[in-house]
N, C-alpha and C positions, 0 to 999 in steps of 0.2 A: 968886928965886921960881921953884917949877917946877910946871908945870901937867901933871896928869896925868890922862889918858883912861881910861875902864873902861868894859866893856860892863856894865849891869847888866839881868838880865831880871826881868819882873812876872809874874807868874803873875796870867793872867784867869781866873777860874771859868768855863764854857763855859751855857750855857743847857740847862737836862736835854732829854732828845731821849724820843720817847716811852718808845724801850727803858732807860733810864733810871728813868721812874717806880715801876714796882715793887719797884725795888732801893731807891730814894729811903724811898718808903712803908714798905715793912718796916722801914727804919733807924729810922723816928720812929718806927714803933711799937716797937721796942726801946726807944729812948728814951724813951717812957712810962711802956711798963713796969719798967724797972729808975731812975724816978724821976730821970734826966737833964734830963728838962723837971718846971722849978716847975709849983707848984700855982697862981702869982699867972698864966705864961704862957700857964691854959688856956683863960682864957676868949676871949683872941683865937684862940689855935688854932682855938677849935669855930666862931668867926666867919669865918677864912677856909675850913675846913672843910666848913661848910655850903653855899654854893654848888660846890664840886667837886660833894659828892654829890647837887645838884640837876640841874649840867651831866651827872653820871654817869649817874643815872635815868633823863633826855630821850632821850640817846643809847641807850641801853641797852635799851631799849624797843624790841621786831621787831627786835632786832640776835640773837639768840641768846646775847649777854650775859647773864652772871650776876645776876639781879635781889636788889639791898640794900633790908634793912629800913630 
């Protein structure tokens, strides 16, 4: 019997950083549009969705932030 050692590495996904989100966001919305995300996965989408753009509006407000409909 011979026992043999190996490094094997995992690649961890990192946590997106702020400078991160709008690269992230554009991506999905690509993936929208060109129909990458099903039609069954939108209605959780608009559920997680929906409070971003509540936490967005709170903030957003007397910041000179871009105000969404």
């Amino acid at each position: 019997m011979q026992v043999v050692e190996r490094r094997v590495e995992i690649r961890v996904p990192l946590e997106p950083t702020r400078q991160d989100w709008p690269r992230l966001l554009g991506e999905l919305a690509g993936q929208l549009d060109d129909g990458r995300v099903y039609d069954r996965d939108l209605p959780a989408l608009g559920r997680a969705l929906n409070p971003v753009l509540q936490s967005y509006r709170r903030r957003a407000r007397g910041s000179g932030a871009p105000d969404l409909p």
